[in-house]
N, C-alpha and C positions, 0 to 999 in steps of 0.2 A: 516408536518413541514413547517413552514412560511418562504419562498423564498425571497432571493432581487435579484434586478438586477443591477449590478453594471456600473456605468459610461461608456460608451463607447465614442468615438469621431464618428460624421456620415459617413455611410457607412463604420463603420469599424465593423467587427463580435463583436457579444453580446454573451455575457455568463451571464449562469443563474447558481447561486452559490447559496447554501446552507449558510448563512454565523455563521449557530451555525456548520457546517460538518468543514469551514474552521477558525474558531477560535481554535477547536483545532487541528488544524496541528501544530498550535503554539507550542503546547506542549513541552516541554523538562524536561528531569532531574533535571536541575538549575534552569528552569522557577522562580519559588517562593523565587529566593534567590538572583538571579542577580538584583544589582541596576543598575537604567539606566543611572546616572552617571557616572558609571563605565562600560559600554559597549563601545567596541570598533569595529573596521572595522574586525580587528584577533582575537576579541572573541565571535563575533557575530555566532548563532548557522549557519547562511549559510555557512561561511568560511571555517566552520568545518562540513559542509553536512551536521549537525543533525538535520535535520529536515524533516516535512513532511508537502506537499499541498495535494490540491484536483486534478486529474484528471476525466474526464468525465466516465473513467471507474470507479475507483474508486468510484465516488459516484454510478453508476450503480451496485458496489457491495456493497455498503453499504445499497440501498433499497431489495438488496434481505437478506443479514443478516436480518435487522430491520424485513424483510416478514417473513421470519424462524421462529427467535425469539418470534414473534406476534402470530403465529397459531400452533407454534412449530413444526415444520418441522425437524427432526430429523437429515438429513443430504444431503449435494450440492454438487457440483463440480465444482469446477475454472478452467477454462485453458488458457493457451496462450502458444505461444513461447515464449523459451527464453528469458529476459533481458528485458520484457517489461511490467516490475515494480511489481512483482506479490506481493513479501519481502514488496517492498514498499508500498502497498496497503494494506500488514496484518498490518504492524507499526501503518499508521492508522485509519486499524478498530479495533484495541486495545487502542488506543487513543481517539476515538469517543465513543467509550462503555464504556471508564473508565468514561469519563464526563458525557453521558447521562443515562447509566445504570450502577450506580455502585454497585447494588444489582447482577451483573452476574459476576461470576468469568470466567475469560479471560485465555487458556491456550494456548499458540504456542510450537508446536513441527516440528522440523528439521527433517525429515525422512532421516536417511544413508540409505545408501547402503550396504548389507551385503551377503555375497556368498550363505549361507546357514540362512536359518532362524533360528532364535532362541529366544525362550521366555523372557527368561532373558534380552538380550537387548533391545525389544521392552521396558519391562515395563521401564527398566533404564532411558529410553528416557522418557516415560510418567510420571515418577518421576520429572528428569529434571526439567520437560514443568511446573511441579505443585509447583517446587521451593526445592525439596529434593534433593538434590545433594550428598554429601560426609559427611559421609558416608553412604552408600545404604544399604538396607538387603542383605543379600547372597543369598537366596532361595523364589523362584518364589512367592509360596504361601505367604511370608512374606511380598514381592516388590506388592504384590496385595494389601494382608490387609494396609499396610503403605499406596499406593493411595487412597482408600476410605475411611481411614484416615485422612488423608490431606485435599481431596477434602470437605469432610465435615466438616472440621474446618475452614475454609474458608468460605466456603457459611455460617455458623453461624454466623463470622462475622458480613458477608453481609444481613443478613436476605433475603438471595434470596435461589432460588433452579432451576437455572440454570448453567448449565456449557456451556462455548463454545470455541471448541477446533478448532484450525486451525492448518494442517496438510501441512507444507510444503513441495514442493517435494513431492508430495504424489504419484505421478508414480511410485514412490521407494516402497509403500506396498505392500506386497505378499498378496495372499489371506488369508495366515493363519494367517498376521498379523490384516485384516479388522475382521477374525474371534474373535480374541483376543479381538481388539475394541469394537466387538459386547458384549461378555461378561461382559467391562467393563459398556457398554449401560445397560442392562441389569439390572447387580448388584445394580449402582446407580437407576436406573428406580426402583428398590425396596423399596429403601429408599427415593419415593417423588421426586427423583433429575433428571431434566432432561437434556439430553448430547445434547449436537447440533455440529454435526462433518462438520466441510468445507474440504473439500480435494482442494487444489492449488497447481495444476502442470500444466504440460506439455500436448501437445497434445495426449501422449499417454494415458490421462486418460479415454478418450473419447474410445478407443480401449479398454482399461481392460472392460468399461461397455459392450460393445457391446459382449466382450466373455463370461462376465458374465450372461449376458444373454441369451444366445444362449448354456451354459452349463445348464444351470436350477438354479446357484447361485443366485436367487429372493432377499435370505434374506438380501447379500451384498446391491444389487443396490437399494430394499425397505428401507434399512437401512439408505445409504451414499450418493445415488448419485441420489434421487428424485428430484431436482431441479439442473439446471445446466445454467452455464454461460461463452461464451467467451469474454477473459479477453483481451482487444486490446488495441495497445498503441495509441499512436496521430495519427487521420489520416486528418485532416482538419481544416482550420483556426480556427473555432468557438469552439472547440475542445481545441484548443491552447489560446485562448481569456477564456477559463474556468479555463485553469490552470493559467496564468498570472493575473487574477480575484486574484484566492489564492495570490498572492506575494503582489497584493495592500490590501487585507484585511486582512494578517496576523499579528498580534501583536507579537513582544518578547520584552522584557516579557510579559508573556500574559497580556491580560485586561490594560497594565500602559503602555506599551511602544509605541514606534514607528511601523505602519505597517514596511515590510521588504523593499519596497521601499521608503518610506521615511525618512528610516532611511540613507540608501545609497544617493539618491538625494532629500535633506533636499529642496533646493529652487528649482528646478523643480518642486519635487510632490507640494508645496506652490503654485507654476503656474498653477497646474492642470495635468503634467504627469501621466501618469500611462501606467503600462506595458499593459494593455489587449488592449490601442489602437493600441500596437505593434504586435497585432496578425497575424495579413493579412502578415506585413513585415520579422517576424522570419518563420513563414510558406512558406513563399516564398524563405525563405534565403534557408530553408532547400530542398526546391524542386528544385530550382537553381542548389544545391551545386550535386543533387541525378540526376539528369541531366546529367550535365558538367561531372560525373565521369561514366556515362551510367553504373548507377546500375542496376538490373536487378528487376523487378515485380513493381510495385505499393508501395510507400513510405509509411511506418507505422513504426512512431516515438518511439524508446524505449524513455523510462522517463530518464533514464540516460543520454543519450544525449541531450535531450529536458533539463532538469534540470543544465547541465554545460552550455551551450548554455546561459542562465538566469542568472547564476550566472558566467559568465563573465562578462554583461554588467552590474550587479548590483558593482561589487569589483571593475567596473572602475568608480566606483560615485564619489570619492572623488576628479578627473583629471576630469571627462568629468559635473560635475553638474553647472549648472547655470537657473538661471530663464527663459532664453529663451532656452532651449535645446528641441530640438527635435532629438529624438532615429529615426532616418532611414535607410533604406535599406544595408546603409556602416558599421552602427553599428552592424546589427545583421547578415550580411553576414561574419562580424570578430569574433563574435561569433560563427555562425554554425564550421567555419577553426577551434576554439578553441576547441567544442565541441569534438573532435574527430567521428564525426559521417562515414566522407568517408572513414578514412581508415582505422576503426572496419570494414566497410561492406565490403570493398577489401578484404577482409582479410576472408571472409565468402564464397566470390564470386565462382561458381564451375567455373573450368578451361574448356577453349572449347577445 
Protein backbone atom coordinates (compact mmCIF):
# COMPACT_ATOMS: atom_id res chain seq x y z
CA UNK A 1 0.00 0.00 0.00
CA UNK A 2 1.46 3.44 -1.10
CA UNK A 3 2.34 5.69 2.04
CA UNK A 4 2.47 9.55 2.29
CA UNK A 5 4.04 11.60 4.64
CA UNK A 6 2.14 14.21 5.84
CA UNK A 7 3.48 17.86 6.57
CA UNK A 8 5.16 18.43 9.54
CA UNK A 9 6.67 21.79 11.00
CA UNK A 10 10.78 21.19 11.75
CA UNK A 11 11.77 19.36 14.47
CA UNK A 12 8.31 18.48 15.24
CA UNK A 13 7.55 14.45 15.06
CA UNK A 14 6.51 12.93 11.68
CA UNK A 15 3.96 10.56 11.10
CA UNK A 16 3.70 8.16 8.55
CA UNK A 17 0.00 7.59 7.46
CA UNK A 18 -1.62 5.34 5.24
CA UNK A 19 -3.75 8.00 3.55
CA UNK A 20 -6.17 5.26 1.69
CA UNK A 21 -6.33 3.52 5.82
CA UNK A 22 -7.36 7.22 6.93
CA UNK A 23 -9.80 8.29 4.10
CA UNK A 24 -11.86 5.93 5.41
CA UNK A 25 -12.04 6.73 9.05
CA UNK A 26 -14.13 9.31 7.30
CA UNK A 27 -16.66 6.92 6.95
CA UNK A 28 -20.07 7.47 8.37
CA UNK A 29 -23.79 6.39 8.04
CA UNK A 30 -24.72 9.97 6.33
CA UNK A 31 -21.47 10.13 4.69
CA UNK A 32 -23.25 9.93 0.95
CA UNK A 33 -26.14 12.18 2.03
CA UNK A 34 -24.94 15.18 3.95
CA UNK A 35 -24.53 18.27 1.78
CA UNK A 36 -21.66 20.47 2.88
CA UNK A 37 -23.83 23.25 2.87
CA UNK A 38 -25.64 22.08 5.35
CA UNK A 39 -22.94 21.02 7.81
CA UNK A 40 -22.58 22.61 10.72
CA UNK A 41 -20.20 22.86 14.06
CA UNK A 42 -23.38 20.52 15.97
CA UNK A 43 -23.81 18.26 13.12
CA UNK A 44 -20.53 17.68 12.22
CA UNK A 45 -19.74 13.65 12.91
CA UNK A 46 -16.83 14.92 15.66
CA UNK A 47 -19.34 16.68 17.81
CA UNK A 48 -21.27 13.64 17.76
CA UNK A 49 -17.99 11.19 18.28
CA UNK A 50 -19.08 9.30 15.17
CA UNK A 51 -16.29 8.76 13.96
CA UNK A 52 -13.08 7.03 13.60
CA UNK A 53 -8.91 7.91 12.79
CA UNK A 54 -5.96 6.12 12.58
CA UNK A 55 -3.87 5.23 15.65
CA UNK A 56 -0.31 3.79 15.25
CA UNK A 57 -1.91 0.53 16.65
CA UNK A 58 -4.51 0.45 14.80
CA UNK A 59 -2.84 0.50 11.57
CA UNK A 60 -0.41 -2.19 13.34
CA UNK A 61 -3.67 -4.09 13.35
CA UNK A 62 -4.84 -3.57 10.32
CA UNK A 63 -1.46 -4.98 8.54
CA UNK A 64 -1.81 -8.10 10.55
CA UNK A 65 -5.84 -8.49 9.31
CA UNK A 66 -4.59 -7.47 5.70
CA UNK A 67 -1.55 -10.65 6.71
CA UNK A 68 -4.28 -13.17 7.74
CA UNK A 69 -6.54 -12.46 5.08
CA UNK A 70 -3.58 -12.77 2.34
CA UNK A 71 -2.26 -16.27 3.39
CA UNK A 72 -5.44 -16.97 5.34
CA UNK A 73 -4.49 -17.46 8.57
CA UNK A 74 -7.42 -18.79 10.36
CA UNK A 75 -7.23 -17.02 13.51
CA UNK A 76 -5.28 -13.95 16.11
CA UNK A 77 -5.40 -12.61 19.16
CA UNK A 78 -5.76 -8.88 20.19
CA UNK A 79 -5.00 -7.55 23.52
CA UNK A 80 -4.75 -4.64 25.60
CA UNK A 81 -6.02 -3.27 28.77
CA UNK A 82 -8.89 -1.69 29.15
CA UNK A 83 -10.19 1.51 27.33
CA UNK A 84 -7.38 1.68 25.08
CA UNK A 85 -9.47 1.82 21.94
CA UNK A 86 -9.88 -1.92 21.18
CA UNK A 87 -14.14 -1.09 19.96
CA UNK A 88 -12.46 1.62 18.45
CA UNK A 89 -10.11 -0.07 16.30
CA UNK A 90 -12.81 -2.93 15.10
CA UNK A 91 -15.13 0.13 13.89
CA UNK A 92 -12.24 0.71 11.67
CA UNK A 93 -11.29 -2.33 10.48
CA UNK A 94 -14.85 -2.78 9.43
CA UNK A 95 -14.60 0.28 7.73
CA UNK A 96 -11.34 -0.28 5.97
CA UNK A 97 -12.52 -3.79 4.71
CA UNK A 98 -15.79 -2.41 3.65
CA UNK A 99 -13.74 -0.03 1.06
CA UNK A 100 -10.95 -2.16 0.15
CA UNK A 101 -12.41 -5.50 0.25
CA UNK A 102 -15.82 -5.50 -0.29
CA UNK A 103 -16.01 -9.05 -1.60
CA UNK A 104 -15.32 -10.25 2.46
CA UNK A 105 -18.23 -10.35 4.59
CA UNK A 106 -17.38 -8.44 8.04
CA UNK A 107 -19.13 -9.83 11.09
CA UNK A 108 -18.59 -8.22 14.84
CA UNK A 109 -19.75 -9.91 17.80
CA UNK A 110 -19.95 -8.59 21.49
CA UNK A 111 -19.10 -11.54 23.73
CA UNK A 112 -21.54 -11.56 27.19
CA UNK A 113 -20.84 -12.83 29.92
CA UNK A 114 -22.89 -15.75 30.86
CA UNK A 115 -22.79 -17.94 34.43
CA UNK A 116 -23.31 -21.08 32.65
CA UNK A 117 -22.76 -21.87 29.10
CA UNK A 118 -25.11 -22.34 26.82
CA UNK A 119 -25.46 -23.24 23.05
CA UNK A 120 -28.32 -21.49 22.35
CA UNK A 121 -27.01 -18.06 23.27
CA UNK A 122 -23.76 -18.30 21.63
CA UNK A 123 -25.38 -18.95 18.29
CA UNK A 124 -28.13 -15.96 19.12
CA UNK A 125 -25.16 -13.84 19.39
CA UNK A 126 -23.59 -15.22 15.99
CA UNK A 127 -26.92 -14.53 14.43
CA UNK A 128 -26.90 -11.11 15.75
CA UNK A 129 -23.26 -10.51 14.43
CA UNK A 130 -24.76 -11.98 10.74
CA UNK A 131 -27.81 -9.44 10.96
CA UNK A 132 -30.62 -12.11 11.99
CA UNK A 133 -32.12 -10.68 14.83
CA UNK A 134 -35.92 -11.11 15.84
CA UNK A 135 -37.18 -13.29 15.24
CA UNK A 136 -34.58 -16.17 15.84
CA UNK A 137 -35.18 -20.04 15.56
CA UNK A 138 -36.04 -21.66 18.80
CA UNK A 139 -33.85 -24.82 18.49
CA UNK A 140 -30.08 -25.03 18.18
CA UNK A 141 -29.94 -27.12 15.22
CA UNK A 142 -32.17 -24.58 13.45
CA UNK A 143 -30.01 -21.23 14.76
CA UNK A 144 -27.13 -23.35 13.02
CA UNK A 145 -28.77 -24.08 9.57
CA UNK A 146 -30.19 -20.34 9.61
CA UNK A 147 -26.12 -19.11 10.08
CA UNK A 148 -24.81 -20.98 7.21
CA UNK A 149 -27.69 -19.71 5.66
CA UNK A 150 -27.14 -16.31 5.88
CA UNK A 151 -23.51 -16.46 5.81
CA UNK A 152 -23.82 -17.76 2.39
CA UNK A 153 -26.24 -15.53 0.96
CA UNK A 154 -24.05 -12.86 1.64
CA UNK A 155 -21.00 -13.84 0.42
CA UNK A 156 -23.12 -14.60 -2.88
CA UNK A 157 -23.71 -11.28 -3.05
CA UNK A 158 -20.31 -10.48 -2.62
CA UNK A 159 -18.77 -12.96 -4.89
CA UNK A 160 -16.26 -13.65 -2.10
CA UNK A 161 -15.73 -16.56 0.22
CA UNK A 162 -14.32 -15.07 3.06
CA UNK A 163 -15.81 -14.42 6.44
CA UNK A 164 -14.14 -12.39 9.18
CA UNK A 165 -15.45 -12.31 12.38
CA UNK A 166 -14.15 -10.02 15.31
CA UNK A 167 -14.81 -11.32 18.52
CA UNK A 168 -15.19 -8.66 21.03
CA UNK A 169 -14.40 -9.19 24.53
CA UNK A 170 -13.34 -12.38 23.64
CA UNK A 171 -11.82 -13.14 27.31
CA UNK A 172 -15.50 -13.78 27.89
CA UNK A 173 -15.37 -17.33 25.54
CA UNK A 174 -15.42 -20.52 27.50
CA UNK A 175 -13.84 -23.23 25.80
CA UNK A 176 -16.80 -24.82 24.80
CA UNK A 177 -17.79 -21.83 23.27
CA UNK A 178 -14.20 -21.56 21.00
CA UNK A 179 -15.46 -25.47 20.46
CA UNK A 180 -18.68 -24.27 18.86
CA UNK A 181 -16.66 -21.73 16.68
CA UNK A 182 -14.58 -24.38 15.57
CA UNK A 183 -17.67 -26.25 14.18
CA UNK A 184 -18.79 -23.35 12.77
CA UNK A 185 -14.95 -23.11 10.95
CA UNK A 186 -15.39 -26.31 10.04
CA UNK A 187 -18.99 -26.47 8.35
CA UNK A 188 -18.34 -23.35 6.45
CA UNK A 189 -14.65 -24.74 5.45
CA UNK A 190 -16.89 -27.45 3.66
CA UNK A 191 -18.56 -25.25 1.62
CA UNK A 192 -15.33 -23.30 0.03
CA UNK A 193 -15.85 -20.54 2.77
CA UNK A 194 -13.23 -19.38 4.78
CA UNK A 195 -13.67 -18.03 8.54
CA UNK A 196 -10.87 -15.73 9.79
CA UNK A 197 -11.52 -15.35 13.70
CA UNK A 198 -9.92 -12.23 15.66
CA UNK A 199 -10.39 -12.67 19.29
CA UNK A 200 -9.98 -8.75 21.12
CA UNK A 201 -9.79 -8.73 24.55
CA UNK A 202 -8.03 -8.32 27.57
CA UNK A 203 -4.97 -9.41 28.92
CA UNK A 204 -6.33 -12.30 30.04
CA UNK A 205 -6.50 -13.84 26.60
CA UNK A 206 -2.88 -14.23 26.64
CA UNK A 207 -3.54 -16.54 29.92
CA UNK A 208 -6.45 -18.74 28.28
CA UNK A 209 -3.68 -19.51 25.48
CA UNK A 210 -1.08 -20.43 27.73
CA UNK A 211 -3.61 -23.01 29.66
CA UNK A 212 -4.62 -24.16 26.52
CA UNK A 213 -1.79 -25.10 25.80
CA UNK A 214 -0.37 -26.55 28.58
CA UNK A 215 -3.89 -28.73 28.61
CA UNK A 216 -3.25 -30.38 25.22
CA UNK A 217 -6.30 -28.06 23.70
CA UNK A 218 -3.82 -27.66 20.22
CA UNK A 219 -7.05 -27.53 18.13
CA UNK A 220 -8.26 -24.09 19.96
CA UNK A 221 -4.83 -22.15 19.79
CA UNK A 222 -4.05 -23.90 15.98
CA UNK A 223 -7.41 -22.70 15.32
CA UNK A 224 -7.81 -18.87 16.97
CA UNK A 225 -4.92 -17.67 18.48
CA UNK A 226 -1.79 -18.50 15.75
CA UNK A 227 -0.99 -15.02 15.40
CA UNK A 228 -1.05 -12.56 18.24
CA UNK A 229 -0.86 -8.91 18.88
CA UNK A 230 -0.50 -6.25 21.74
CA UNK A 231 -2.93 -3.73 21.26
CA UNK A 232 -1.26 -0.37 23.06
CA UNK A 233 -2.61 2.95 23.39
CA UNK A 234 -0.55 6.39 22.75
CA UNK A 235 2.82 6.13 24.25
CA UNK A 236 4.95 8.94 22.43
CA UNK A 237 4.82 12.02 20.59
CA UNK A 238 5.34 10.49 17.06
CA UNK A 239 2.59 8.18 18.00
CA UNK A 240 0.33 11.29 18.59
CA UNK A 241 1.71 13.21 15.33
CA UNK A 242 0.04 9.69 13.46
CA UNK A 243 -3.12 10.28 14.88
CA UNK A 244 -3.42 14.04 14.49
CA UNK A 245 -2.06 13.21 10.83
CA UNK A 246 -5.73 11.52 10.69
CA UNK A 247 -7.71 14.82 11.81
CA UNK A 248 -5.73 16.93 8.91
CA UNK A 249 -6.41 14.16 6.20
CA UNK A 250 -9.82 13.15 7.05
CA UNK A 251 -12.82 14.32 4.76
CA UNK A 252 -16.48 14.52 5.81
CA UNK A 253 -18.11 14.10 3.65
CA UNK A 254 -16.04 11.76 2.33
CA UNK A 255 -14.04 12.64 -0.91
CA UNK A 256 -16.23 16.53 -1.19
CA UNK A 257 -15.83 17.88 2.08
CA UNK A 258 -13.56 19.73 4.37
CA UNK A 259 -10.69 17.74 6.12
CA UNK A 260 -11.78 17.69 10.02
CA UNK A 261 -9.57 20.57 10.79
CA UNK A 262 -10.32 22.73 8.39
CA UNK A 263 -13.48 22.55 8.61
CA UNK A 264 -13.06 23.93 12.38
CA UNK A 265 -10.21 26.49 11.56
CA UNK A 266 -11.12 27.39 7.98
CA UNK A 267 -8.27 30.49 7.97
CA UNK A 268 -5.61 28.87 9.90
CA UNK A 269 -5.48 25.49 8.20
CA UNK A 270 -5.42 28.34 4.75
CA UNK A 271 -2.20 29.53 6.76
CA UNK A 272 -0.87 26.14 6.92
CA UNK A 273 -2.08 24.88 10.64
CA UNK A 274 -2.40 21.52 11.09
CA UNK A 275 -2.79 19.45 14.08
CA UNK A 276 0.23 16.92 13.73
CA UNK A 277 2.58 19.93 14.37
CA UNK A 278 0.82 19.93 17.64
CA UNK A 279 2.17 16.73 18.57
CA UNK A 280 5.23 17.30 20.68
CA UNK A 281 2.78 19.98 22.71
CA UNK A 282 -0.51 17.68 23.27
CA UNK A 283 2.04 14.84 24.31
CA UNK A 284 3.68 16.98 26.60
CA UNK A 285 0.28 18.41 27.89
CA UNK A 286 -0.34 14.98 28.72
CA UNK A 287 2.92 14.00 30.54
CA UNK A 288 2.67 17.36 32.43
CA UNK A 289 -0.61 16.73 33.52
CA UNK A 290 0.57 12.55 34.52
CA UNK A 291 3.29 14.21 36.51
CA UNK A 292 1.80 17.07 38.50
CA UNK A 293 -0.95 14.39 39.74
CA UNK A 294 1.99 11.63 40.37
CA UNK A 295 0.25 8.89 38.53
CA UNK A 296 1.70 5.81 39.01
CA UNK A 297 3.82 3.63 35.99
CA UNK A 298 4.75 4.95 32.59
CA UNK A 299 1.91 7.06 30.72
CA UNK A 300 0.09 5.04 27.82
CA UNK A 301 -2.69 7.10 26.47
CA UNK A 302 -6.25 5.45 26.03
CA UNK A 303 -7.71 6.96 22.63
CA UNK A 304 -10.62 8.21 24.55
CA UNK A 305 -8.79 10.57 26.20
CA UNK A 306 -6.49 11.33 23.51
CA UNK A 307 -9.70 11.80 21.15
CA UNK A 308 -11.56 14.35 23.71
CA UNK A 309 -8.27 16.17 24.25
CA UNK A 310 -8.67 16.83 20.09
CA UNK A 311 -11.79 17.44 19.87
CA UNK A 312 -11.82 20.18 22.51
CA UNK A 313 -9.45 22.24 20.78
CA UNK A 314 -11.11 21.57 17.35
CA UNK A 315 -15.10 22.70 18.87
CA UNK A 316 -13.10 25.82 20.10
CA UNK A 317 -12.40 26.72 16.04
CA UNK A 318 -15.02 28.96 15.66
CA UNK A 319 -13.57 31.59 19.03
CA UNK A 320 -10.11 30.76 18.79
CA UNK A 321 -9.59 30.59 14.40
CA UNK A 322 -7.60 33.16 12.74
CA UNK A 323 -4.80 33.20 10.11
CA UNK A 324 -2.26 33.78 12.57
CA UNK A 325 -3.07 31.33 15.26
CA UNK A 326 -0.73 29.18 16.64
CA UNK A 327 -2.21 26.01 18.81
CA UNK A 328 0.52 26.09 21.93
CA UNK A 329 1.27 24.51 25.04
CA UNK A 330 -1.83 26.66 26.82
CA UNK A 331 -4.12 25.35 24.28
CA UNK A 332 -3.56 21.85 24.72
CA UNK A 333 -2.71 21.78 28.39
CA UNK A 334 -6.77 23.10 28.57
CA UNK A 335 -7.44 20.43 26.77
CA UNK A 336 -5.71 17.49 28.40
CA UNK A 337 -7.88 19.41 32.03
CA UNK A 338 -10.92 18.78 29.40
CA UNK A 339 -9.99 15.56 28.55
CA UNK A 340 -10.68 13.99 31.74
CA UNK A 341 -7.57 12.04 31.67
CA UNK A 342 -6.28 12.71 35.55
CA UNK A 343 -9.15 12.09 37.28
CA UNK A 344 -10.26 8.69 35.24
CA UNK A 345 -6.66 7.58 36.58
CA UNK A 346 -7.30 8.67 40.25
CA UNK A 347 -9.85 7.09 40.25
CA UNK A 348 -7.91 3.59 39.22
CA UNK A 349 -5.06 4.52 41.40
CA UNK A 350 -4.42 1.51 44.23
CA UNK A 351 -4.58 3.16 47.88
CA UNK A 352 -1.15 3.05 49.67
Amino acid sequence: MNEKTTTASKGAPRARVSATRVRAASRTPHATTVNPADLTVHNHPLARRHYRVATAAIEGFVDLVEHCVRVLIPGALIYARPRMGKTHAIDYLALHLGRNRGDILVLRMSCEYHRTDYEGAFFSALLSAAGIRDPQPRFIADKRFALMRRINEQLQMRSGHIVVLFCDEAQRLSKHALEWLRDVHDQLAHHGVRLITFLVGQPQLMEQKAQYQLSGDEQIVARFMIEQLHFRGITGAVEAATCLASYDMTRYPEDTGSTFTAFFYPDAYAAGLRLEQSAAALWNGFVNAHTVAQLAGPIELHMDYFSRAVESVLLNGPQWDSAGLVLDSAHWERAVRESGYVAAQQTVQPEV
